[in-house]
TORPALO-805122 format. One record per residue (C-alpha): x, y, z. Coordinates in steps of 0.25 Angstrom, whole numbers, padded with zeros to 4 digits, always signed. Layout:
XYZ ...
END
This chain:
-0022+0156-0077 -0017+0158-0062 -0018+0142-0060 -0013+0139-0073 -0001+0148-0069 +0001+0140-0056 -0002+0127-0063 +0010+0130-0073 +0018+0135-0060 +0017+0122-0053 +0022+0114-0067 +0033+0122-0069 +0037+0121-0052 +0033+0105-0056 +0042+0106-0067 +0055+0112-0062 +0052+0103-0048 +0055+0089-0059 +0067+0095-0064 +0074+0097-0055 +0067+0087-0044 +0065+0074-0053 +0066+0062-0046 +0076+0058-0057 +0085+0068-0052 +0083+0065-0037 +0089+0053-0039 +0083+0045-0028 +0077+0032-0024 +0063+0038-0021 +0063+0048-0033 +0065+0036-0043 +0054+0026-0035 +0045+0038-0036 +0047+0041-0051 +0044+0027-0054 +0032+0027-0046 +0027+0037-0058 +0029+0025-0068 +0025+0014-0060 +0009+0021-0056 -0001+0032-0064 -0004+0041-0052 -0016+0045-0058 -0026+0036-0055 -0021+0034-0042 -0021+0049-0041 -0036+0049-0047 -0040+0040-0036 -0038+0048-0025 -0041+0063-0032 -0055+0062-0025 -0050+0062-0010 -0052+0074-0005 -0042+0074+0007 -0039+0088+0009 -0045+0100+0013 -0061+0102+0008 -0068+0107-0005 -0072+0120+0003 -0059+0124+0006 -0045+0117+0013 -0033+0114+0007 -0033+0110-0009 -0034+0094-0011 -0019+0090-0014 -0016+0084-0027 -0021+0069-0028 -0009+0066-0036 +0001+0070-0024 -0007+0063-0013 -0008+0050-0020 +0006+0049-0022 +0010+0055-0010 +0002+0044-0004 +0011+0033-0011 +0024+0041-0007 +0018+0039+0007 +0019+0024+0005 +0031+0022-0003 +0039+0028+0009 +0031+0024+0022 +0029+0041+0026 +0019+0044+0036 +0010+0055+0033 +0019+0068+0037 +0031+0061+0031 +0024+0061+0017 +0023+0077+0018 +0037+0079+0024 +0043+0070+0012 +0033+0076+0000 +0039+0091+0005 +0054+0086+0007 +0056+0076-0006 +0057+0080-0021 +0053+0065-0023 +0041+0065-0017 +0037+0081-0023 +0039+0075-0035 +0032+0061-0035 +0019+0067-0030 +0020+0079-0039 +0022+0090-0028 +0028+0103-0034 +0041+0109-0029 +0037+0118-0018 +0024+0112-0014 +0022+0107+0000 +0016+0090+0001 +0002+0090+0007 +0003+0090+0022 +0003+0074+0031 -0010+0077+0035 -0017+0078+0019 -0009+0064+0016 -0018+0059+0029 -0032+0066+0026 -0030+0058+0010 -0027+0044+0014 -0035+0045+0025 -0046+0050+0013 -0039+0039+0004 -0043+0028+0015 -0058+0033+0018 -0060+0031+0003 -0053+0019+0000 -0046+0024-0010 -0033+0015-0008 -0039+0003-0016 -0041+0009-0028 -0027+0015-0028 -0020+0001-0026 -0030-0003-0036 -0024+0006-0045 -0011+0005-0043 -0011-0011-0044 -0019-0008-0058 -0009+0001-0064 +0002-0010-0058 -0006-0021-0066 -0006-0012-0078 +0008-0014-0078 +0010-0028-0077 +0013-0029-0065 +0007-0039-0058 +0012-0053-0060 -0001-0059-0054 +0007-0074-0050 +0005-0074-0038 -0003-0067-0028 +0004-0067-0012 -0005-0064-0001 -0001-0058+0013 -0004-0048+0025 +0005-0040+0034 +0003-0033+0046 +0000-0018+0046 +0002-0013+0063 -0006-0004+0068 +0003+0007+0075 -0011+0010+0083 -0014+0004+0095 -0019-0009+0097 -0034-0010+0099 -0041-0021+0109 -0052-0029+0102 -0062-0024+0112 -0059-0010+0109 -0058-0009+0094 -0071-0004+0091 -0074+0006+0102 -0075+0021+0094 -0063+0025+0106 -0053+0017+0101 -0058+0017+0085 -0057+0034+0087 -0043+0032+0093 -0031+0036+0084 -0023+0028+0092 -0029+0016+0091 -0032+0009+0076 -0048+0003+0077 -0044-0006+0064 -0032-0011+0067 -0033-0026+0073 -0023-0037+0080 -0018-0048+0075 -0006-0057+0079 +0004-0063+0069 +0012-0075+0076 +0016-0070+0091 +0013-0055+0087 +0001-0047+0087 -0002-0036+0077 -0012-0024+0078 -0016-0017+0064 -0020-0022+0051 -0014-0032+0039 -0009-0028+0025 -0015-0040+0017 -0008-0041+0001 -0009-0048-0012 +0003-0049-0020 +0008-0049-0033 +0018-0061-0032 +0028-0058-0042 +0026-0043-0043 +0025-0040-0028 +0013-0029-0032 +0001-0030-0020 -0010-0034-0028 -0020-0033-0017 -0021-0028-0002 -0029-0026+0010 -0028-0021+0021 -0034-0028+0035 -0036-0028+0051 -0022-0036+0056 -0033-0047+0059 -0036-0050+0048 -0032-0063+0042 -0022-0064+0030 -0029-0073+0024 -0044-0066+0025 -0039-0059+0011 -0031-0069+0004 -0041-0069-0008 -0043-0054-0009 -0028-0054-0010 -0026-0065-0019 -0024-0059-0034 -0035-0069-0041 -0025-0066-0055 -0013-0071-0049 -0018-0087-0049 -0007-0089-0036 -0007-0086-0021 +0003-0085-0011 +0004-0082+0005 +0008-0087+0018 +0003-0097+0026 -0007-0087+0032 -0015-0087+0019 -0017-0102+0019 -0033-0105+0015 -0036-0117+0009 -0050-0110+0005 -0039-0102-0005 -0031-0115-0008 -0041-0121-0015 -0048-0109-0021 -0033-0106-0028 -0033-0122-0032 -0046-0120-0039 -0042-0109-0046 -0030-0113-0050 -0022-0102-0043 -0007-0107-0034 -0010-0106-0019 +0004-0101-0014 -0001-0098+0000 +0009-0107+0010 +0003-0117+0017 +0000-0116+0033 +0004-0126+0044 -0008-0130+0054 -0007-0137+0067 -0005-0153+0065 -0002-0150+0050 +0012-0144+0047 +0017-0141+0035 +0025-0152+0026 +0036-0149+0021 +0031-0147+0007 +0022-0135+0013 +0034-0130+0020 +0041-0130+0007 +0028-0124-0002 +0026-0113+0010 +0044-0110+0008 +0041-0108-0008 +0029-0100-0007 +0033-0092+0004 +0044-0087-0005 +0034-0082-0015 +0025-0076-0004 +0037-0068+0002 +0034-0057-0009 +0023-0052-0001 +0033-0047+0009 +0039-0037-0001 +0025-0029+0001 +0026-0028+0014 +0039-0026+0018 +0039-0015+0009 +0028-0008+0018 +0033-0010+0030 +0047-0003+0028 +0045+0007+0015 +0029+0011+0016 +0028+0006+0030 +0017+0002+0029 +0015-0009+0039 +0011+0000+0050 -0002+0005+0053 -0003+0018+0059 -0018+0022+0054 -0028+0020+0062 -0040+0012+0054 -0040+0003+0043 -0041+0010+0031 -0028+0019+0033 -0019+0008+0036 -0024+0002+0024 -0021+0015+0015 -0008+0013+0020 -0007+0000+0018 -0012+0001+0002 -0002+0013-0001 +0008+0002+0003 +0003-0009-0005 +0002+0002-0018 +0016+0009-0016 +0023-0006-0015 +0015-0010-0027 +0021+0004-0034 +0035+0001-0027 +0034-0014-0034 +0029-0011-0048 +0041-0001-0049 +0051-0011-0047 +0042-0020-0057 +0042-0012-0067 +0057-0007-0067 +0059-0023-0068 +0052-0024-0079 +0052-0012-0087 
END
C-alpha cells in the first residue's frame, strides 16, 4: 500500500509538472523539436534494448539502476546537443525541457556525469549500439521513409584529441595503459595534411538524406575498403567521389543492372576528358548530399572529434550521431509530407 501510495504521489507530482511545464507552453525551439521526437520514434523497444545493462551500482547493494527509459533518452539528448558528460547532468537539473523529454519528475535530481559514463562505457562493451540504429532505421522504414534511389557512399575524418602514437610504439602494454595516448587511433594524411584518429564511413539515402549504414574504422583505413557493405543493394544506383572509383564495382553494378554514379579518377598519362570533367560536375552535385551528415556533426552533436581512448567509444559516439541525424531528418520528412 506504502509504494502504491508513492507511486500515485509521483503521478500526481508528474501530473501537475505537465501542466504547468508542457513543452507547448515553453514555447521554445528545443521544447517543440523534442516533442516531435515523441511522434517521429517508439522509445520502447529502444528502451527494451538496453533494460539489461546493469551500469550502476550491484545486485547486493549500491545505488538503485536508474530508469532505462531516462538513460536511453538522455543518451540521444547528449547527441542532439554535442554535451560532454558533466554538461548532460547540469542541463537534465537546470532545463524543463530536457525533465520532461526524459520523464524526470519535478524535484528529482539527473543521474550524476559519472553513471552516464559507467552505461555507455557498458553500452559499447556489449555492442549494443547496432541494434539500436537497427531499430531506429526499421521504424524509419516503417514509415516510408527511405526513398531507396540512390545510395551515396563516403568517409570523414574523426581526430583523435589524444596523443599521436609512433608505429613502433603502438603495441607496447605502457602506451596502450596510458590514458593519454589512444592504442587505436591510427595516421593518415589527406592531401599535404596528416591526420591521427579514426574515419566515420556512411551509406546514404540519396533523396531522403537518412544514413542507411555506417562503420566506423582506424584513419588508415581506405574509403573504398567498404564501399559494398555501404552500398544499399535495394537502391539499384551508386554514387561517391573519385576516391571510391573500382572498376571491380563498375562492372559488378553493370551486370546487375544498377547506375554506377561514382566520379571518375584521373591517372598519370591519362587525364580526364572533357566529357569525364563534365559527368564528375553533374554527379558531384548529387553526391554533395552526404555533406549534410557530417556537417551536421561537426557543429551541432560534434561529433567529429575523438576524445575516447579506444575504438569502440569513439564508435558509440560516433553511431548516436548517425541515429540522432537520422531522427533530426525524418522530422523534417515527415512534417513535409504529413
Amino acid at each position: 500500500m506504502r509504494y502504491h501510495h508513492i507511486m500515485i504521489q509521483k503521478d500526481n507530482q508528474r501530473t501537475l509538472a505537465d501542466q504547468l511545464f508542457h513543452p507547448e507552453k515553453q514555447n521554445t525551439k528545443t521544447a517543440a523539436f523534442l516533442a516531435k521526437m515523441e511522434s517521429v520514434i517508439d522509445w520502447v523497444p529502444l528502451m527494451k534494448i538496453i533494460a539489461g545493462l546493469d551500469q550502476t551500482g550491484t545486485k547486493k547493494g549500491g545505488r538503485p539502476r536508474h530508469n532505462p527509459m531516462l538513460m536511453v533518452k538522455s543518451l540521444f539528448l547528449q547527441h542532439f546537443y554535442g554535451l560532454s558528460d558533466p554538461q548532460l547532468e547540469e542541463q537534465l537539473n537546470d532545463r524543463l525541457s530536457f525533465q520532461h523529454f526524459v520523464g524526470l519528475c519535478l524535484g528529482n535530481k539527473a543521474p550524476d556525469f559519472t553513471s552516464f559514463w559507467k552505461f555507455k562505457d557498458e553500452l559499447a562493451k556489449a555492442g549494443l549500439t547496432d541494434r539500436l540504429f537497427e531499430e531506429v532505421n526499421r521504424q524509419l522504414d516503417d514509415k516510408g521513409l527511405f526513398v531507396r534511389k540512390g545510395s551515396i557512399v563516403d568517409a570523414t575524418m574523426v581526430e583523435s584529441t589524444n596523443r599521436t602514437i609512433k608505429k613502433t610504439k603502438q603495441q607496447l602494454q605502457s602506451v596502450q595503459q596510458n590514458p593519454q595516448y589512444d592504442s587505436d587511433a591510427r595516421s593518415t594524411k589527406k592531401g599535404n595534411r596528416t591526420y591521427f584518429g579514426y574515419k566515420g564511413h556512411i551509406g546514404l539515402d540519396a533523396e531522403s538524406k537518412l544514413i542507411n549504414k555506417r562503420i566506423f574504422s582506424p584513419a588508415n583505413h581506405h574509403d573504398s575498403r567498404y564501399t559494398e557493405e555501404l552500398a544499399d543493394l535495394k537502391a539499384k544506383a551508386l554514387f561517391g567521389d573519385k576516391g571510391y572509383a573500382d572498376d571491380r564495382i563498375k562492372k559488378m553494378a553493370r551486370e546487375f543492372g544498377w547506375f554506377y554514379g561514382i566520379q571518375d579518377k584521373a591517372y598519370r598519362g591519362y587525364p580526364l576528358s572533357q566529357s569525364q570533367i563534365k559527368r564528375n560536375r553533374k554527379l558531384g552535385r548529387i553526391r554533395a548530399a552526404v555533406e549534410h551528415p557530417f556537417a551536421w556533426m561537426k557543429t551541432q552533436s560534434k561529433a567529429l572529434k575523438a576524445s575516447a581512448r579506444c575504438q569502440i567509444k569513439n564508435a558509440l559516439i560516433f553511431d548516436f550521431s548517425c541515429m540522432c541525424w537520422n531522427l533530426k531528418q525524418a522530422s523534417l520528412l515527415l512534417a513535409r509530407d504529413p
